[in-house]
DRENDO-1510 file (C-alpha; in Angstrom, 1 decimal, always signed):
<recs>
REC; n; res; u; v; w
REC; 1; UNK; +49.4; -6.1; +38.9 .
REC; 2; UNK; +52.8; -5.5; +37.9 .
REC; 3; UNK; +55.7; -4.1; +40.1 .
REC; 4; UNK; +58.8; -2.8; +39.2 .
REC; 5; UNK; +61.7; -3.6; +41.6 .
REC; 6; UNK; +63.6; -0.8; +43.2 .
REC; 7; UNK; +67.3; -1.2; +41.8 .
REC; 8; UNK; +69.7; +0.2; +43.6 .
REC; 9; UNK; +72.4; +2.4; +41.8 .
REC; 10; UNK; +76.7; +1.4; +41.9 .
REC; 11; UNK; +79.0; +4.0; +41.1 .
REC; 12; UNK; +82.6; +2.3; +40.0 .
REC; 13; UNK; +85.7; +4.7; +39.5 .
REC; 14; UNK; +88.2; +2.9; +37.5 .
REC; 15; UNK; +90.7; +4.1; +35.4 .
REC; 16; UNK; +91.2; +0.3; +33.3 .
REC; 17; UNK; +88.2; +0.2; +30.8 .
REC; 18; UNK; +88.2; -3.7; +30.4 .
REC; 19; UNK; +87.6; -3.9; +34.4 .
REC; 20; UNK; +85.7; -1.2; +34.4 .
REC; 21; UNK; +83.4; -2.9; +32.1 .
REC; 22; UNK; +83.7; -6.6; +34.1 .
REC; 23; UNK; +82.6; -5.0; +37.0 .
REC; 24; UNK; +79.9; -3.5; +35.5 .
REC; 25; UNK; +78.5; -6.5; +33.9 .
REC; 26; UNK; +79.0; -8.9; +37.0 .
REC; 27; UNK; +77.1; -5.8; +39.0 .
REC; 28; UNK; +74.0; -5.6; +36.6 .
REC; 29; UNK; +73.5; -9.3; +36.4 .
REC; 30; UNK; +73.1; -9.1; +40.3 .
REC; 31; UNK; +70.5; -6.8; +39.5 .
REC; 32; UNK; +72.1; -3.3; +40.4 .
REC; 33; UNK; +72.1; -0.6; +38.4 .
REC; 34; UNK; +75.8; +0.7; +37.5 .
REC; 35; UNK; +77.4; +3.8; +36.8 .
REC; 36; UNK; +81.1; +4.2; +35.9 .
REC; 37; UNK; +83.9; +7.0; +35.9 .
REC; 38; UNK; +87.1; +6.8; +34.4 .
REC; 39; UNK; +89.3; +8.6; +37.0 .
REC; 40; UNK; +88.8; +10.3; +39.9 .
REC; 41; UNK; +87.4; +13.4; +39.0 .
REC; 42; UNK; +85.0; +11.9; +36.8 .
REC; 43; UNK; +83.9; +9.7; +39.9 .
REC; 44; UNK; +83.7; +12.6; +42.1 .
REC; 45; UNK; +81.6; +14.4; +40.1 .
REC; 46; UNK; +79.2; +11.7; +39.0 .
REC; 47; UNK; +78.6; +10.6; +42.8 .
REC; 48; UNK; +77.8; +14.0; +43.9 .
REC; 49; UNK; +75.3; +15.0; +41.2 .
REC; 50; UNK; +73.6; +11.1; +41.2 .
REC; 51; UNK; +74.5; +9.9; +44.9 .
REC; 52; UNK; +74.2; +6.3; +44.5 .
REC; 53; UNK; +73.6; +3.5; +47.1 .
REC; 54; UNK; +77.0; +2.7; +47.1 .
REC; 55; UNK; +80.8; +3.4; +45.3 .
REC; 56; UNK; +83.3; +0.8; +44.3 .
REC; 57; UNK; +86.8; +3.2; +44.0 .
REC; 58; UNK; +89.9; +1.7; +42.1 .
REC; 59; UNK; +93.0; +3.4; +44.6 .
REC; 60; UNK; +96.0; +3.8; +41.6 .
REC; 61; UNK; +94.4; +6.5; +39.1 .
REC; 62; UNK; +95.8; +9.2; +37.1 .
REC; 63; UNK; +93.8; +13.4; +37.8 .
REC; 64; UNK; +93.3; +12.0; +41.4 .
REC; 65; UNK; +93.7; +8.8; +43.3 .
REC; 66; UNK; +91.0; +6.9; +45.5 .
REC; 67; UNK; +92.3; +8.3; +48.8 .
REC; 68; UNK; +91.4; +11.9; +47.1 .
REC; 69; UNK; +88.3; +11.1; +45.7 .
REC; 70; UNK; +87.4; +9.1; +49.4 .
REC; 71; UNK; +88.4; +12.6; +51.0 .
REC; 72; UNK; +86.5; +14.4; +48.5 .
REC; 73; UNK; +83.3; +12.6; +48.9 .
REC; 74; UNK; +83.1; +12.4; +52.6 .
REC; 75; UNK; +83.8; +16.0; +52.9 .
REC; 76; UNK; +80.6; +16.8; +51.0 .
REC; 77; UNK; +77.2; +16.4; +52.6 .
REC; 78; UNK; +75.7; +14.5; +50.2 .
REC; 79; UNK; +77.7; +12.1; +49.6 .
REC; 80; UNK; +79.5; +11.8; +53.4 .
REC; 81; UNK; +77.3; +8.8; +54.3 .
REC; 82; UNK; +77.3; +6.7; +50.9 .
REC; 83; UNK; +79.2; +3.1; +51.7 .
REC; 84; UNK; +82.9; +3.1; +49.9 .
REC; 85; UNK; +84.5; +0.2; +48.8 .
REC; 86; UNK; +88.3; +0.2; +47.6 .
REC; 87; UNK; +89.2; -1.8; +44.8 .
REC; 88; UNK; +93.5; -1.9; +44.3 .
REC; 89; UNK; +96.3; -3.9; +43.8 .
REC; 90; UNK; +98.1; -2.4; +46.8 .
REC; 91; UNK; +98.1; -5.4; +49.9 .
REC; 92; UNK; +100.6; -3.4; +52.1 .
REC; 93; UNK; +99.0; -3.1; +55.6 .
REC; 94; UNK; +99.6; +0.6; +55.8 .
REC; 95; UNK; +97.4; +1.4; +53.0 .
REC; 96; UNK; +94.4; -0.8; +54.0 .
REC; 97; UNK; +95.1; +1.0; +57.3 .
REC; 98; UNK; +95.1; +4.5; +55.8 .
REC; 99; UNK; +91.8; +3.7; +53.8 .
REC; 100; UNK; +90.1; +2.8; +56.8 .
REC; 101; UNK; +91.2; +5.6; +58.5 .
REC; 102; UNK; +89.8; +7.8; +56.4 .
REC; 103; UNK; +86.3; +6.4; +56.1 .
REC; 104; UNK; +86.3; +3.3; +53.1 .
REC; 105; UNK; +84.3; +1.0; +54.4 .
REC; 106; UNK; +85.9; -2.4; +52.6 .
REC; 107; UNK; +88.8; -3.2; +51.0 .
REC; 108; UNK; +89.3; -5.9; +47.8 .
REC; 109; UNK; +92.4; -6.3; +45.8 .
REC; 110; UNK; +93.5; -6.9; +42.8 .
REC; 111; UNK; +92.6; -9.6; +40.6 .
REC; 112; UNK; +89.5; -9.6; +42.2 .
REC; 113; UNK; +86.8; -12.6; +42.5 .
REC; 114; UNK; +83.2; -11.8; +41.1 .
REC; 115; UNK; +81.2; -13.2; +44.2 .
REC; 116; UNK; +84.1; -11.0; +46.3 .
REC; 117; UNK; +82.8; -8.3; +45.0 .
REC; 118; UNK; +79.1; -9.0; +45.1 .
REC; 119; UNK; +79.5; -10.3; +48.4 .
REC; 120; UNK; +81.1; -7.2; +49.9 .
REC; 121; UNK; +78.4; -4.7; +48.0 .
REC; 122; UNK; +75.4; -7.0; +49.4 .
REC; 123; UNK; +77.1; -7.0; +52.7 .
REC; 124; UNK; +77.7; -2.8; +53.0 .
REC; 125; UNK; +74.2; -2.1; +51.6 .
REC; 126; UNK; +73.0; -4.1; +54.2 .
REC; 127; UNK; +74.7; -2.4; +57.0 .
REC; 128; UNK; +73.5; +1.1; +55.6 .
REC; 129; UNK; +70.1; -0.4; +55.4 .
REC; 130; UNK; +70.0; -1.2; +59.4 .
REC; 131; UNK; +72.3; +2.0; +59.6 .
REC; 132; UNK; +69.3; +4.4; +58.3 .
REC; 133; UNK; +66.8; +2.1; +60.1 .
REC; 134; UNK; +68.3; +2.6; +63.5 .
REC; 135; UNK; +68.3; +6.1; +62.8 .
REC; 136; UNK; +64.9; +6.2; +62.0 .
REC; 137; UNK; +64.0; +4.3; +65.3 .
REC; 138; UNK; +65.9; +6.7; +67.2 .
REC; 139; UNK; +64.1; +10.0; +65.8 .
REC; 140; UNK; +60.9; +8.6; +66.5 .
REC; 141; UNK; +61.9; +7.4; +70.0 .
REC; 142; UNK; +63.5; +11.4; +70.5 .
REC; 143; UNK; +60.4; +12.9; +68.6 .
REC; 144; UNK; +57.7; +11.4; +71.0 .
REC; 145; UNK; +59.9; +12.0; +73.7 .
REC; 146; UNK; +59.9; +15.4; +73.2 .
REC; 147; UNK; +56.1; +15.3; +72.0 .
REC; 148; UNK; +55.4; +13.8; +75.4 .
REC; 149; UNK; +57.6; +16.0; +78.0 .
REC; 150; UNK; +57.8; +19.3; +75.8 .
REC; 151; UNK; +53.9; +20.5; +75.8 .
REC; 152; UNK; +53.9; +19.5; +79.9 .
REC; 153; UNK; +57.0; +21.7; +80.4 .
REC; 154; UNK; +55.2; +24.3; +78.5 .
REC; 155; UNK; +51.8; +24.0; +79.8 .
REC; 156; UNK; +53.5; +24.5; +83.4 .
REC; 157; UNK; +55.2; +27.2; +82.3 .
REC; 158; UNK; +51.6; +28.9; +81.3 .
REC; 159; UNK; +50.0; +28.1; +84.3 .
REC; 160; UNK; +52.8; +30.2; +86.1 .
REC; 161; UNK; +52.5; +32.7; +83.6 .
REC; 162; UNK; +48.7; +33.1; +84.0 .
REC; 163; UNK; +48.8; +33.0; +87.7 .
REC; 164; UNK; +51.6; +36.0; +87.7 .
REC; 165; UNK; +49.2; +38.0; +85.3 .
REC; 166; UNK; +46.4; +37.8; +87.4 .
REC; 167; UNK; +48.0; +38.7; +90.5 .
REC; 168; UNK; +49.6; +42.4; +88.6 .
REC; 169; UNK; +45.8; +42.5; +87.1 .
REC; 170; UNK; +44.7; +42.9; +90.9 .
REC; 171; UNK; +47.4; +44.7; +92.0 .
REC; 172; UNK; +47.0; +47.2; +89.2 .
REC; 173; UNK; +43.1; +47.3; +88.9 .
REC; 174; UNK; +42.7; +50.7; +89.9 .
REC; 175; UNK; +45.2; +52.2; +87.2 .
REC; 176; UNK; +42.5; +52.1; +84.7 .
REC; 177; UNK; +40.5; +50.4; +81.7 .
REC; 178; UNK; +43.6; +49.6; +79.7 .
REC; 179; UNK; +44.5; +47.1; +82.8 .
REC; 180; UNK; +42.0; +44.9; +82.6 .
REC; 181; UNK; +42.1; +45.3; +78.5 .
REC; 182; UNK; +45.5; +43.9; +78.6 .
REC; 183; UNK; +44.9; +41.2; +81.3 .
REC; 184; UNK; +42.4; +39.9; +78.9 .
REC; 185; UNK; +44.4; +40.1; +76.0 .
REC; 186; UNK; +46.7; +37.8; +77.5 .
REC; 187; UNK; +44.4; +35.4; +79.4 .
REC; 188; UNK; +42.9; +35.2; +75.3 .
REC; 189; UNK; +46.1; +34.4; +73.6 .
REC; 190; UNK; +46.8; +31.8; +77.2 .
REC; 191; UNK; +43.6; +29.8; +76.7 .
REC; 192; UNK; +44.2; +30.0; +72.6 .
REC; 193; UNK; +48.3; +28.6; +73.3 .
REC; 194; UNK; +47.2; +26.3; +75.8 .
REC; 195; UNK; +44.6; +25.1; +73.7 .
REC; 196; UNK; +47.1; +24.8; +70.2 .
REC; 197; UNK; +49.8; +22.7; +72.5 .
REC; 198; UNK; +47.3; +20.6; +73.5 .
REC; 199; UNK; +46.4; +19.4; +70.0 .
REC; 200; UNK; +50.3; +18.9; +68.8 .
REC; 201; UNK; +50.4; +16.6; +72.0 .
REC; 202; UNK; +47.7; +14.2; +71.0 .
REC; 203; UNK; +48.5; +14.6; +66.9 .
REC; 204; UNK; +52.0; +13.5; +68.3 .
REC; 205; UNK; +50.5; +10.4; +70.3 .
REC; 206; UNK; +47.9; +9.0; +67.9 .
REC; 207; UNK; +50.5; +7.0; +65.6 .
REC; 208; UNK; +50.9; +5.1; +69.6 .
REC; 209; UNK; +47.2; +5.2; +70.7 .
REC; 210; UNK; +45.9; +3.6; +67.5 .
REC; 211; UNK; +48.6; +0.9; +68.3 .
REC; 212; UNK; +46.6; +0.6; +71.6 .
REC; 213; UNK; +43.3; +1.2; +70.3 .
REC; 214; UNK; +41.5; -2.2; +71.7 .
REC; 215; UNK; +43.1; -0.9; +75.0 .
REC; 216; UNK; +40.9; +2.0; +74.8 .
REC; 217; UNK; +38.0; +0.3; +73.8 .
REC; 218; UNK; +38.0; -1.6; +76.9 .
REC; 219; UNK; +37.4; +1.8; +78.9 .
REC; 220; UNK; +33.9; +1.7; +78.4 .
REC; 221; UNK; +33.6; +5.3; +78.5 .
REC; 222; UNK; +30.9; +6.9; +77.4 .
REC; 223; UNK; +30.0; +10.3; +75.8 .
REC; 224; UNK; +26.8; +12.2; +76.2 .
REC; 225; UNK; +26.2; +14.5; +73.6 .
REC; 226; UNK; +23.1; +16.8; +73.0 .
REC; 227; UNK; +24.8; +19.2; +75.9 .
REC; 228; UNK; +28.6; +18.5; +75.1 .
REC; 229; UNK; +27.9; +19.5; +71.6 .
REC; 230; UNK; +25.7; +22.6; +72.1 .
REC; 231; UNK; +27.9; +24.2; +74.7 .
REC; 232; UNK; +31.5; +23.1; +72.5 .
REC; 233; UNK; +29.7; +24.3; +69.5 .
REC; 234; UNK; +28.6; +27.8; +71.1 .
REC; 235; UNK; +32.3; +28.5; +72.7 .
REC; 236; UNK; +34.2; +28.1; +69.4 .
REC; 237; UNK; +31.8; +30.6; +67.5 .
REC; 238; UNK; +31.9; +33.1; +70.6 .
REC; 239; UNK; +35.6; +33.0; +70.4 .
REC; 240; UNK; +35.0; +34.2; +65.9 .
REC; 241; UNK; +32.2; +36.1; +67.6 .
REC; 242; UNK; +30.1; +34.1; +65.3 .
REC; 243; UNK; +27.5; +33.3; +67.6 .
REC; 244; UNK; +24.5; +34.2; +65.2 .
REC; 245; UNK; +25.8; +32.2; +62.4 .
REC; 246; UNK; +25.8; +29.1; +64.7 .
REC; 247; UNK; +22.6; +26.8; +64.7 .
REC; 248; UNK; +22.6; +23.3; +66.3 .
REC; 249; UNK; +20.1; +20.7; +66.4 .
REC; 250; UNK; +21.5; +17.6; +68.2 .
REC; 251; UNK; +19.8; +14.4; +69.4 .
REC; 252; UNK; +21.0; +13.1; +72.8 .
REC; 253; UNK; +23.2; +10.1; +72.7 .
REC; 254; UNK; +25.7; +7.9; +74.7 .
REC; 255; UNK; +28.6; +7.0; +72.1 .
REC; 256; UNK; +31.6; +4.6; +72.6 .
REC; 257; UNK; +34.0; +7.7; +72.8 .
REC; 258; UNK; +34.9; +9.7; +75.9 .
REC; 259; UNK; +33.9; +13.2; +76.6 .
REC; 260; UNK; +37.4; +14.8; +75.6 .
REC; 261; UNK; +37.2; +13.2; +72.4 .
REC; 262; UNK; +34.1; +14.7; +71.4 .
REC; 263; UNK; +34.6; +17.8; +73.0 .
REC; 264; UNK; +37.9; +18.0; +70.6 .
REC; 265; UNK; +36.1; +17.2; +67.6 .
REC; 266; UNK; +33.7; +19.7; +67.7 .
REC; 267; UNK; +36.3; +22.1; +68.1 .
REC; 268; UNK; +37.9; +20.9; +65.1 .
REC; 269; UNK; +35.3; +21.2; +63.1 .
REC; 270; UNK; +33.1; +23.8; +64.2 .
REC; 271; UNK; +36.8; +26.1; +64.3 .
REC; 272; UNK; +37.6; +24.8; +60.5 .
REC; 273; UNK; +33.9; +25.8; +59.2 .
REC; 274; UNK; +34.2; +29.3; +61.2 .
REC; 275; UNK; +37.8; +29.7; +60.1 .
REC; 276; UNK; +37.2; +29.0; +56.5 .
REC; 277; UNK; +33.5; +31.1; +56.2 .
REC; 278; UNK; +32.8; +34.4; +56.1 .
REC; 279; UNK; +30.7; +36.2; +59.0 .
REC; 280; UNK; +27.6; +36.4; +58.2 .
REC; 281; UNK; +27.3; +33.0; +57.0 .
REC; 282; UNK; +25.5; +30.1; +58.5 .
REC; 283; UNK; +27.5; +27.3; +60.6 .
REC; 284; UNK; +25.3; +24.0; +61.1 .
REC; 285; UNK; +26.3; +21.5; +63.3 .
REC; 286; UNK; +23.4; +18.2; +63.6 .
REC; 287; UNK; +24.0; +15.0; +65.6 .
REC; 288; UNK; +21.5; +12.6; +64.6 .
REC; 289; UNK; +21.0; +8.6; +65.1 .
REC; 290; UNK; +21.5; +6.6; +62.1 .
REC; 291; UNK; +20.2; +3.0; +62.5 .
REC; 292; UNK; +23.7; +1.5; +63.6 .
REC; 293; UNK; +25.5; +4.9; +63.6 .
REC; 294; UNK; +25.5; +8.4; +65.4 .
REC; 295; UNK; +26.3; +11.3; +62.7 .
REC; 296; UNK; +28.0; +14.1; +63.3 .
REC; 297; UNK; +27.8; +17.1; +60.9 .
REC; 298; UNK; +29.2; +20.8; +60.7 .
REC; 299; UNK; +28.7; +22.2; +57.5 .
REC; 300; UNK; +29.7; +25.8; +56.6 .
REC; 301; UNK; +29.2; +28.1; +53.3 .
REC; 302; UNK; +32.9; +29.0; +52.7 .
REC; 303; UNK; +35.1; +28.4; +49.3 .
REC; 304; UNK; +34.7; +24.5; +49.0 .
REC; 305; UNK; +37.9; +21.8; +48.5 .
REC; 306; UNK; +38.2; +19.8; +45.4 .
REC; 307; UNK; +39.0; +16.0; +45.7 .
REC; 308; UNK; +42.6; +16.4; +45.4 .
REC; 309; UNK; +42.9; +18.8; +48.6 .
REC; 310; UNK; +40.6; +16.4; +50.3 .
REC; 311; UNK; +42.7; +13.3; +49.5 .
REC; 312; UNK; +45.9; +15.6; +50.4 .
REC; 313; UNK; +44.3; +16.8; +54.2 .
REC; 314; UNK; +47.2; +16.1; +56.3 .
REC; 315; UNK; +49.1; +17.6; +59.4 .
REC; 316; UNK; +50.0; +21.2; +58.9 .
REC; 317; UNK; +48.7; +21.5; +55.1 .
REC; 318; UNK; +45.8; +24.0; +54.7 .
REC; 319; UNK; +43.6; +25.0; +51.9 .
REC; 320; UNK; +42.4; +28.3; +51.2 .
REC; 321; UNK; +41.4; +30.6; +48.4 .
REC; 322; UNK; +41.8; +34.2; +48.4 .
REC; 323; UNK; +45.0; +36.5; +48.9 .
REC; 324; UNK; +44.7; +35.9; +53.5 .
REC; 325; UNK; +46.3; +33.0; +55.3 .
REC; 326; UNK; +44.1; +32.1; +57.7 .
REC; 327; UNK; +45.6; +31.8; +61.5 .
REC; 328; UNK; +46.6; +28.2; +62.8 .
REC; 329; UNK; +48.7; +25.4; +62.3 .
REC; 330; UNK; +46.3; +23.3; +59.5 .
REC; 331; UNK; +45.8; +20.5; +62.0 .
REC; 332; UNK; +42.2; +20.8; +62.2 .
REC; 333; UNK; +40.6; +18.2; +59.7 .
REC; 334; UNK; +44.3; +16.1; +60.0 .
REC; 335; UNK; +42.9; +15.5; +64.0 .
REC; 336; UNK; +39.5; +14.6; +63.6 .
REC; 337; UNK; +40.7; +12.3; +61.2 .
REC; 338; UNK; +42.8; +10.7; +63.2 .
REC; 339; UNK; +40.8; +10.6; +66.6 .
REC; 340; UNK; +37.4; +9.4; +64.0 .
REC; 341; UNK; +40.0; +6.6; +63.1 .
REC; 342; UNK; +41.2; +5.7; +66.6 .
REC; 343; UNK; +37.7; +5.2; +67.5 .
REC; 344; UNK; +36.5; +3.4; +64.7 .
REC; 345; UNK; +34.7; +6.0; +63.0 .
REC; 346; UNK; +34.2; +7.0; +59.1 .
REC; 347; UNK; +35.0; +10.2; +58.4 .
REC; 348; UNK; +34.1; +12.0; +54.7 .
REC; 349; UNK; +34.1; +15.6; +53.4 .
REC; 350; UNK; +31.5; +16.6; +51.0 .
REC; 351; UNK; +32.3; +19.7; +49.5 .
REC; 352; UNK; +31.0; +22.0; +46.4 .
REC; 353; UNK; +32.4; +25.2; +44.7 .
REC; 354; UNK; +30.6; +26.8; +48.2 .
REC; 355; UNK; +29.6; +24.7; +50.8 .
REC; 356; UNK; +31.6; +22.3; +52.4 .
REC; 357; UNK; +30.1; +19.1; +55.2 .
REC; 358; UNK; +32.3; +17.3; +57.6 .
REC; 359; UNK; +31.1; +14.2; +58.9 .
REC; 360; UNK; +31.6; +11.9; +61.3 .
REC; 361; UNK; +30.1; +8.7; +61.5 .
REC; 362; UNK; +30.3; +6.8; +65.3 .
REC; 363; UNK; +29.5; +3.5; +65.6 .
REC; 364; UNK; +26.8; +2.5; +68.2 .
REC; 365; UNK; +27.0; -0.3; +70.7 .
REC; 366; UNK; +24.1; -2.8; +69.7 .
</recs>
């Protein structure tokens, strides 16, 4: 197998061809790719329309200097972060101080040493390597903060909601029908909120539960299923009011997975096959024992996927044909995938131009 090596891409701005060319050369024998500018226009256009890994900037330069084309370059979003490196024959402190001051990040003078050079370009692409890398750790460590505290803010916030609504439903009863229409309204779109915030809370946490998934194993909790999956299975199609499209036929079983687990994958999948079928159409859901495996299958009759949308399904993508974006955030199939793979399961959609079969295969304990 053959791999081709990332190369990462120099920009030097220097007005004296026969460096210009040096620098080049000593560059691309190191292995980077190089770029070059004759003045400081020249540069400052180049780095913003290519944004390279890094920009070696001659100081002394007719159209505009390398303080200029420093200032230009960090006052441009694109370009504000990309390592600077002045390359002059000025050695007066005041202008090593000023280009520090304004944002280069290293400073080599005239005539300059090849391994100088290399030396310094290795040594700034490595500190905007752990730079980005830090910054990466830090939006994850925000992002599941927030993952973590948000939806329990909110869900408390919903609770007080709910219990506020009920008590002006009461209060209010004797005003009429449209009452108790509205308090229902809004205990519907409560349950349906409460029930969306729970699902970005555990899509947000399975990167860390897999992490922990031998942890979980060693809960021992079991999940009984003929009744979990009947009455899961019943609830989602009474909420499309698809009740007589639904037909079940599960064998009872005690799998490796606790009950909220299950319970959330059959919400998953029966709401995808209801969401993505028409009324009218039949919704299947079996559980049967496989040898070593317990199956789980909801099939609907809706528009089918084709391989490529299948290998795409992802967090908040969704696949539809027709002219009507269907309601939801398109984190159905991404979350029984991921709770399937947190447990150990196989997961596989088999789908035709109109019929599509979700499956989930559980592992039994022999």
């Amino acid at each position: 197998m053959c791999y081709t090596k990332f190369m990462q891409k120099i920009l030097i701005i220097e007005d004296d061809p026969a460096i210009r060319k040096q620098m080049a050369q000593v560059l691309r024998f190191e292995g980077f790719e190089t770029l070059e500018a004759a003045n400081g226009k020249l540069g400052v256009a180049s780095a913003v329309s290519s944004v390279p890994d890094l920009i070696v900037c001659d100081i002394m330069m007719p159209e505009m200097d390398g303080f200029g084309v420093l200032q230009a370059l960090r006052d441009n979003p694109r370009t504000a972060m990309v390592p600077f490196v002045f390359l002059t024959a000025l050695v007066a402190t005041h202008d090593r101080r000023r280009g520090m001051e304004e944002g280069a990040d290293d400073y080599i003078t005239k005539p300059y040493k090849p391994e100088a050079l290399v030396n310094s370009v290795r040594r700034r692409l490595e500190k905007r390597k752990r730079q980005i890398e830090e910054s990466r750790l830090r939006a994850e460590e925000v992002s599941l903060a927030v993952a973590v505290s948000v939806p329990q803010e909110i869900l408390e916030t919903l609770e007080h909601i709910t219990t506020v609504t009920n008590l002006l439903a009461l209060k209010y009863a004797a005003e009429g029908a449209g009452v108790g229409a509205m308090h229902q309204a809004v205990t519907k779109e409560s349950i349906r909120l409460r029930r969306m915030i729970r699902r970005l809370h555990l899509y947000a946490q399975l990167p860390q539960l897999y992490a922990n998934r031998f942890e979980l194993a060693k809960t021992g909790k079991l999940a009984t299923t003929a009744e979990t999956i009947h009455r899961v299975a019943r609830e989602i199609c009474q909420n499309w009011k698809r009740e007589k499209d639904l037909a079940v036929a599960s064998e009872p079983a005690s799998l490796p997975i606790c009950e909220e687990y299950l319970v959330m994958l059959v919400e998953e999948l029966v709401d995808n096959a209801c969401k993505f079928s028409a009324p009218g159409t039949p919704i299947e859901v079996k559980g049967a024992s496989q040898q070593t495996f317990w199956s789980l299958a909801v099939s609907n009759s809706g528009p089918g996927m084709s391989a490529d949308q299948i290998a795409r399904i992802g967090a908040f993508k969704q696949f539809w044909n027709g002219s009507t974006k269907p309601q939801g955030l398109g984190l159905g199939l991404a979350l029984s995938q991921g709770i399937a793979r947190l447990h150990g399961c196989e997961f596989t959609i088999l789908s035709s131009a109109d019929a599509t079969t979700a499956t989930v295969l559980v592992p039994l304990e022999t």
